[in-house]
C-alpha positions in Angstrom: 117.4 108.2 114.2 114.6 109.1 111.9 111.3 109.5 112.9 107.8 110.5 111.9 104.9 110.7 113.9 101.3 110.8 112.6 98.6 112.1 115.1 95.2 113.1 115.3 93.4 110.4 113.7 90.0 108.8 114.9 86.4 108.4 114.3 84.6 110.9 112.9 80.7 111.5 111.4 80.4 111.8 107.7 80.5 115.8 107.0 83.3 116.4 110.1 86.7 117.5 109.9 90.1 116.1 111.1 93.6 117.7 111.1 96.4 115.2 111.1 99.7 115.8 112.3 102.9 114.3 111.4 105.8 115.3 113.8 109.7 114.6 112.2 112.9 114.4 113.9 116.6 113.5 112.8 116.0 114.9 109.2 116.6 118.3 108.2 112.9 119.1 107.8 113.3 122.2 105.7 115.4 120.2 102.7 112.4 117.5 102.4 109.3 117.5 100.9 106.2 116.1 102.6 103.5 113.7 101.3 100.8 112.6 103.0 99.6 109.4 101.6 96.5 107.1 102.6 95.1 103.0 102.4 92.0 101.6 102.8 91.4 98.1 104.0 91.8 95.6 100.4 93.1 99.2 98.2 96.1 100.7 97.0 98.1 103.0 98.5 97.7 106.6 97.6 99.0 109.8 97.3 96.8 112.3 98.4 98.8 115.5 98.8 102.0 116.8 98.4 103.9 120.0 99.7 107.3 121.7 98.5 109.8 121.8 101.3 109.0 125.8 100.9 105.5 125.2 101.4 104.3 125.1 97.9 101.4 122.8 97.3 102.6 120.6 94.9 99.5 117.8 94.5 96.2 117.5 96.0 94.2 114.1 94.6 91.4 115.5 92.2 88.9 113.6 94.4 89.7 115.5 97.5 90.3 119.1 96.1 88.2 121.5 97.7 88.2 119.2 100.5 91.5 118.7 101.4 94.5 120.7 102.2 97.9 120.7 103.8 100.5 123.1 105.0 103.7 122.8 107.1 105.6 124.9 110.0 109.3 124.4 109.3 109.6 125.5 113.1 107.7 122.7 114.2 109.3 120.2 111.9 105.6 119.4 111.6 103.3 118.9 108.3 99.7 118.7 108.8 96.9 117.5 107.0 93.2 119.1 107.1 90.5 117.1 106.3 87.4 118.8 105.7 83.7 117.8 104.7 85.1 113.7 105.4 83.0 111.1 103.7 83.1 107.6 104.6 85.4 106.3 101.5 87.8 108.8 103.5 88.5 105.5 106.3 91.8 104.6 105.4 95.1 104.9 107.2 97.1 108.2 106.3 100.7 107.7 106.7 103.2 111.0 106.0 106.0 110.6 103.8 109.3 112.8 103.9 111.0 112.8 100.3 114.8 114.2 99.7 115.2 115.7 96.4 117.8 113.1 96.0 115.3 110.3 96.5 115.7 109.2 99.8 112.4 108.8 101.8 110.9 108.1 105.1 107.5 106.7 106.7 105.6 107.5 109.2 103.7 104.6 111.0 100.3 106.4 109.8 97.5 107.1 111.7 93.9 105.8 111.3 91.0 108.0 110.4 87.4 106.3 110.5 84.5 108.0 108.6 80.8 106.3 109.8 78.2 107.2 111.7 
């Protein structure tokens, strides 16, 4: 069974920093490609980074460049996503995605990150 596992969402002050997790089992983490993806409350979805199953950062959104980053440990089976500098147009939920170069994909649940004073 397939599973991903966002963590390390919450409320934080405008100007602090988060690092989200997203865990995977049942996949062979290596041979996917991991985008982390966020939605605000009445928006789209979007993507807002993307990393190569080698570790190759593949997108970041123009609007969170300089701000935001991610990286992976293969080890872990774990992707992460720093968030640095967070404003509150950053609330959303951030959900990870895990995409097969053959196009199969999985969700996480997504976790939800709240930007305010």
């Amino acid at each position: 069974q397939v599973q991903l596992v966002e963590s390390g969402g919450g409320l934080v002050q405008p100007g602090g920093s988060l690092r989200l997790s997203c865990a995977a089992s049942g996949i062979i983490f290596r041979d996917y490609n991991m985008d982390w993806y966020r939605q605000a409350q009445g928006k789209q979805r979007e993507l807002v980074t993307s990393i190569g199953s080698g570790g190759n950062i593949n997108y970041v959104a123009s609007s969170e460049k300089g701000r935001f980053t991610t990286s992976r440990d293969n080890a872990k089976n774990t992707v992460y996503l720093q968030m640095n500098s967070l404003k509150p147009e950053d609330t959303a939920v951030y959900s990870c995605k895990a995409r097969h170069r053959l196009g199969h994909a999985y969700w996480g649940q997504g976790t939800q990150v709240t930007v305010s004073v």
